[in-house]
C-alpha positions as CSV (number, residue, x, y, z in Angstrom):
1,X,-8.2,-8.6,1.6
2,X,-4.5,-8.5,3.3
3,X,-2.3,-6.3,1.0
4,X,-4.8,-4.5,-0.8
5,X,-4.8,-0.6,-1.5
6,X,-7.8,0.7,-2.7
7,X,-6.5,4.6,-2.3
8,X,-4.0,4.3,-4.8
9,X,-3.6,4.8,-8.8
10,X,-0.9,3.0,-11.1
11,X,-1.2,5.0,-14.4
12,X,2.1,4.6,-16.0
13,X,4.1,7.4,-17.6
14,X,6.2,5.8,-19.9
15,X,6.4,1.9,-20.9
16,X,9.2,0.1,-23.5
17,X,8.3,-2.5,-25.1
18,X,11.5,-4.6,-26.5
19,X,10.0,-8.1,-28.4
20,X,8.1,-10.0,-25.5
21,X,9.4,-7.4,-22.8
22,X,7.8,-4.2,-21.6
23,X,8.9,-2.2,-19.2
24,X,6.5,0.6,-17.1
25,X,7.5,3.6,-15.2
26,X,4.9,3.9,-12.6
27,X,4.0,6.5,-9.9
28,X,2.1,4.6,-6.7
29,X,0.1,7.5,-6.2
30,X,-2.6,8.1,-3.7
31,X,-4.3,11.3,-3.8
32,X,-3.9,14.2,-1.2
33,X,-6.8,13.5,1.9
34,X,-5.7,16.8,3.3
35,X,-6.4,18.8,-0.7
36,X,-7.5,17.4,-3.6
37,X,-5.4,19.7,-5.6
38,X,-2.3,19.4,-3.3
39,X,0.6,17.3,-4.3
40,X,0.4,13.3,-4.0
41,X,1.5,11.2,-2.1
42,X,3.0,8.2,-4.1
43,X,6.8,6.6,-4.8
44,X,7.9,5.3,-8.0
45,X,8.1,1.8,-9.2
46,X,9.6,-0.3,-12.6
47,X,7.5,-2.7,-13.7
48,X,9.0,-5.5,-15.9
49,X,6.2,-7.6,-17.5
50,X,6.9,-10.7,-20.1
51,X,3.9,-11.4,-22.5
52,X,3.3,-15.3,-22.9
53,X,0.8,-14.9,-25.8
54,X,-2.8,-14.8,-26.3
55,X,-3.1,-11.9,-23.9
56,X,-1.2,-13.2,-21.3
57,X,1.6,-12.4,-18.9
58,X,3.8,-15.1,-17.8
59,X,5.9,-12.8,-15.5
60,X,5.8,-9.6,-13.6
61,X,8.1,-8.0,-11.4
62,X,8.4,-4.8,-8.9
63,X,10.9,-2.7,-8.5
64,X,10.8,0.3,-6.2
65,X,12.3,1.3,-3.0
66,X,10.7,-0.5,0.0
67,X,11.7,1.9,2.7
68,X,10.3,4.7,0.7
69,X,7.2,2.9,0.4
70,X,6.8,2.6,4.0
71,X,7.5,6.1,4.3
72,X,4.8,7.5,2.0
73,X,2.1,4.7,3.0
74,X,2.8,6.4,7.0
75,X,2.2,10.2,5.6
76,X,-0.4,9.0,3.7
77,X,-1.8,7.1,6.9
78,X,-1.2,10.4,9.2
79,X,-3.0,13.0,6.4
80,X,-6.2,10.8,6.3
81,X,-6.6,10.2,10.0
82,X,-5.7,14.1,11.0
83,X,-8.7,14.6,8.0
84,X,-10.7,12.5,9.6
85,X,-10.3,13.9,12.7
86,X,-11.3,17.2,11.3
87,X,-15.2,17.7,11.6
């Protein structure tokens, strides 16, 4: 499936909640290949969800800096193939 990432987590660390609004502060974080107990690799994003009712979202939206996406997904990339490599 095009666009899926399997290697990362999206546990929030704070949310608001303002009527039908909530907004989430969420790390895109992929654990180290290279150390388990080293640092992440992930980029932070704001999530702005609007709840339609009946446990429903009628809109979600994404912000987070696209460049520094690409950055961390590449690292990311580079640590698990020089891990891989490994062996």
């Amino acid at each position: 499936m095009q666009g899926q990432v399997t290697e990362m987590s999206f546990v929030f660390e704070f949310s608001m909640i303002d009527n039908d609004r909530v907004k989430l502060y969420v790390p895109n974080r992929s654990a180290n290949p290279a150390d388990s107990f080293g640092e992440p690799y992930q980029f932070v994003a704001l999530a702005l969800l609007h709840y339609a009712g009946q446990g429903q979202w009628c809109y979600e939206e994404d912000i987070y800096n696209a460049e520094e996406s690409k950055r961390i997904h590449a690292r990311f990339a580079e640590a698990k193939s020089a891990g891989s490599a490994v062996g």
